[in-house]
N, C-alpha and C positions, 0 to 999 in steps of 0.2 A: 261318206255320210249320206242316208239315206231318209230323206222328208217330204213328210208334204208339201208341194207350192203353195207359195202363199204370195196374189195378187193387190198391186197395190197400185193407184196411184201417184206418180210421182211427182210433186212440187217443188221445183228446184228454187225456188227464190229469186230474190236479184243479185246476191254478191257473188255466189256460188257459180253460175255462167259468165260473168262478166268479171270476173277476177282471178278464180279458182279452178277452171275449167278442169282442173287436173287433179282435183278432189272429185269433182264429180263423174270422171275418170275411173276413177278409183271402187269408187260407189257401184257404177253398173258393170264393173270385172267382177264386184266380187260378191255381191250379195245373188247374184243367180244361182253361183256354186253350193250358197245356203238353203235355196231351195226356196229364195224369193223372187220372187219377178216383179218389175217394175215397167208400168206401160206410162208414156208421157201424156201429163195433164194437158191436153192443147186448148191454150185458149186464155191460159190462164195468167192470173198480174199481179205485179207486188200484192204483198202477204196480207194490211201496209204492215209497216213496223209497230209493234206494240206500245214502244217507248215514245214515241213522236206526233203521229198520226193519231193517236186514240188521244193524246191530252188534249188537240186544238180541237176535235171534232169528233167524237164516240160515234153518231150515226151513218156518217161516211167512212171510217174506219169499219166497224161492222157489217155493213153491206157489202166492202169489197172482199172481206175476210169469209162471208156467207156467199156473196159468188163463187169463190173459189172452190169453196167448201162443198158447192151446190153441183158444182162441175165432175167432182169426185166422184160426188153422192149419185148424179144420171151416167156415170161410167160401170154403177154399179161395183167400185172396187172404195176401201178405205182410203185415206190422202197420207201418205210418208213423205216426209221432209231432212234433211240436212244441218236445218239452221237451227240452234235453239228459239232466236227470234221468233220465226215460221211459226215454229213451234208453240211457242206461247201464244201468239194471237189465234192459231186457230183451235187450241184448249179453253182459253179464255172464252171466244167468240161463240163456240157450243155452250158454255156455261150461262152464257147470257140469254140464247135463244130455248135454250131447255127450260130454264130456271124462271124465266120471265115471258111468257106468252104473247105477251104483249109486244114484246121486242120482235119476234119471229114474223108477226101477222106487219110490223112496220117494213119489215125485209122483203119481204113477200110485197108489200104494194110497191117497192123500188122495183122487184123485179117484172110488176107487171106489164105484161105486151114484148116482154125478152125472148120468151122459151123458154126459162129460167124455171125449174122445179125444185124449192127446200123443203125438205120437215127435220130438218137436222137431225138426222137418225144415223149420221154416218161416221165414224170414227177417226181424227187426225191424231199419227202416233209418229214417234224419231223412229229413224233409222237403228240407232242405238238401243231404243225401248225395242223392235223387235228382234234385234240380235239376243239382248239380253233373257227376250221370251223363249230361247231357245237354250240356254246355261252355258253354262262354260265348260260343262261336259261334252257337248256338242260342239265348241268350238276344237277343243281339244283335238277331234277328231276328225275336222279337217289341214289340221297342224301338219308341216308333212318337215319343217324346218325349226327345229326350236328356240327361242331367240334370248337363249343365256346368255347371259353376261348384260345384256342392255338395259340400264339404267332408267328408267321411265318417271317421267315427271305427270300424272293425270290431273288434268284442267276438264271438269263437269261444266262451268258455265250458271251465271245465275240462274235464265228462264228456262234451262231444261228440269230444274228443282223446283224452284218454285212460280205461283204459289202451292204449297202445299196440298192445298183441300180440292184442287184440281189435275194435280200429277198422280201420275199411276203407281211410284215409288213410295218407298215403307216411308211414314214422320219419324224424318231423324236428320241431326245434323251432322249425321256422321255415315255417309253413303260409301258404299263399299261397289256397288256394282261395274262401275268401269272399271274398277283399280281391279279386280278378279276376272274382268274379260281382256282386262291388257294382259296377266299373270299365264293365262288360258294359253298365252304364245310363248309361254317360256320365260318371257321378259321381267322383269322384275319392278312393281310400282314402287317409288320411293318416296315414304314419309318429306313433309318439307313445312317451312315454317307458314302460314297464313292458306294453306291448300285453297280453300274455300273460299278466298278473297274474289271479286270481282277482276276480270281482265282490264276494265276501265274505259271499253267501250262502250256499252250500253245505253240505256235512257236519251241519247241522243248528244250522249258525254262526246264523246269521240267525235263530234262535228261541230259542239257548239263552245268547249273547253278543253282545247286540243292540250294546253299543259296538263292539265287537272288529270286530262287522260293517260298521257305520256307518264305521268309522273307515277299513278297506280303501278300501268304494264312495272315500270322499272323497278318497284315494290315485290312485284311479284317475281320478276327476272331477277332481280339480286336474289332474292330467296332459294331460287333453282340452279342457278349458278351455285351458290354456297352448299348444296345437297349433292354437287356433283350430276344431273342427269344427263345420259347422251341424246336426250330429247323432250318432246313437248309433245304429248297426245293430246288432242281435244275432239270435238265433236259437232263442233259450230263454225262456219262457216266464216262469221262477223268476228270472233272469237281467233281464230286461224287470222285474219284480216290483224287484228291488233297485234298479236303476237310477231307476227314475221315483220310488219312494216315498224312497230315500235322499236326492236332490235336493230333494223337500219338506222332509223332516225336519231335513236342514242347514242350509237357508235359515230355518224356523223358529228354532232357536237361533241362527243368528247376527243375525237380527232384520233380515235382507235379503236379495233373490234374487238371491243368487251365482251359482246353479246353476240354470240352465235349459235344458239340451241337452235337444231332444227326444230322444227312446228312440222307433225303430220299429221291427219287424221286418222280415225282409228282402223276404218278399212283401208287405208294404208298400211298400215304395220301389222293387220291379218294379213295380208297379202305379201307380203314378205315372208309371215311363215307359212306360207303356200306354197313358198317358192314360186309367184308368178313372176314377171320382168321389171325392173323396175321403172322401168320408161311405160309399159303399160300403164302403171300405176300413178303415173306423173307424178314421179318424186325428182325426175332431172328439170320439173317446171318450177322450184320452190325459191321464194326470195331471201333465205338463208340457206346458203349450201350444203343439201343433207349428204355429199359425198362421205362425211367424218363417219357418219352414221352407218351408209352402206358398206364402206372399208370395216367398218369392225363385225358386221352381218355377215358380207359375204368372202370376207379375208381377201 
């Protein structure tokens, strides 16, 4: 496959190194071979979270969302992220300092006497959003393994959707674009009851209403188990976080493992139809054991 580089800053979040190291693993094997490059954002700090951080306090949520942003922006490269999370706050965050002038010139007097240069002119997009800017025809063809037979269960995630009037994807409730970049490897996306449903982390669910949380994920888990998938692709980080430790924590109280879908990311499972290693890609780091998965990939 043959493209232009496309340079990007990259923002790894907090959960993503400190949890996940082996998704973001994943991430810098394979998105080069697309023809992207990622230089690391130095310097830079929680996102904060959209759900959390912006209800107690909007003007310190924003300014650290506009640091980061700001950081990109004198790299001279756009900001790529991992997390949906990430992601929403710094769509939202541009929305606010575009849209409202006023908000930008307040940004600007935090960061004065920093170094700190914003005019928010600079773009934060998923890792997802620019694979997808490149089709599935393109992925196609760095396929080199094609991944029949595998049953794929596609988890989008709330904040990479919406809200709407600030993502880059068509208004619709009914998104096709992962489900056609997972298909891209062969694999096969499978229909399932509540697709679109929330993982259950989000909004600050998952730390402040651990049932409440627990009790979605397993809404959702019964639904994927009853579809049959030999997995779980997502795209978020926090998302990845809910899935793998919820299917622990279920099977602990029910005193057996009900729940075992692996959870990978999606440059994960390109990366298998790459035929790269799998230990590159840090799928022998996962807290549900994706052995089930690679035995049926690699016989």
């Amino acid at each position: 496959m043959t493209t232009e580089t496309q340079v990007y800053s990259f923002f790894l979040g907090c959960v993503m190194p400190n949890r996940f190291p082996n998704l973001e693993a994943s991430i810098r094997v394979v998105l080069p071979k697309l023809g992207i490059d990622l230089k690391d954002l130095e310097g830079a700090s929680c996102c904060p979270a959209p759900g959390v951080i912006r209800s107690f306090d909007e003007p310190t949520w924003l300014a650290l969302a506009a640091r980061n942003l700001a950081l990109a922006e004198m790299s001279g490269h756009d900001l790529i992220t991992g997390c949906n999370g990430c992601y929403a706050t710094f769509k939202e965050a541009l929305t606010e300092v575009r849209e409202h002038p006023r908000r930008l010139k307040e940004v600007k007097k935090v960061f004065k006497g920093m170094g700190i240069k914003f005019s928010g002119k600079v773009e934060a997009k998923h890792i997802i959003e620019v694979i997808s800017d490149l089709g599935p025809d393109k992925i196609r063809e760095v396929v080199t393994r094609k991944l029949e037979g595998i049953k794929v269960g596609v988890h989008y995630g709330c904040h990479l959707l919406k809200p709407s009037k600030n993502r880059p994807w068509k208004q619709t409730q009914r998104h096709t674009f992962l489900d056609e970049l997972v298909e891209a490897t062969g694999a096969e996306s499978i229909k399932y009851k509540d697709k679109n449903l929330c993982c259950g982390a989000g909004g600050g669910v998952r730390g402040s209403q651990v049932e409440v949380s627990i009790d979605i994920a397993k809404e959702k888990l019964d639904n994927l188990v009853e579809a049959g998938v030999d997995c779980i692709v997502d795209v978020c980080s926090f998302c990845h976080l809910q899935y793998e430790t919820a299917q622990a924590q279920l099977n602990t109280e029910l005193g057996e493992k009900k729940y075992n879908i692996p959870v990978i990311y999606y440059t994960q499972l390109l990366g298998l139809a790459m035929e790269l290693n799998p230990s590159e890609l840090g799928l022998d780091k996962h807290v549900v054991d994706t052995k089930p998965l690679l035995d049926k990939i690699l016989g």
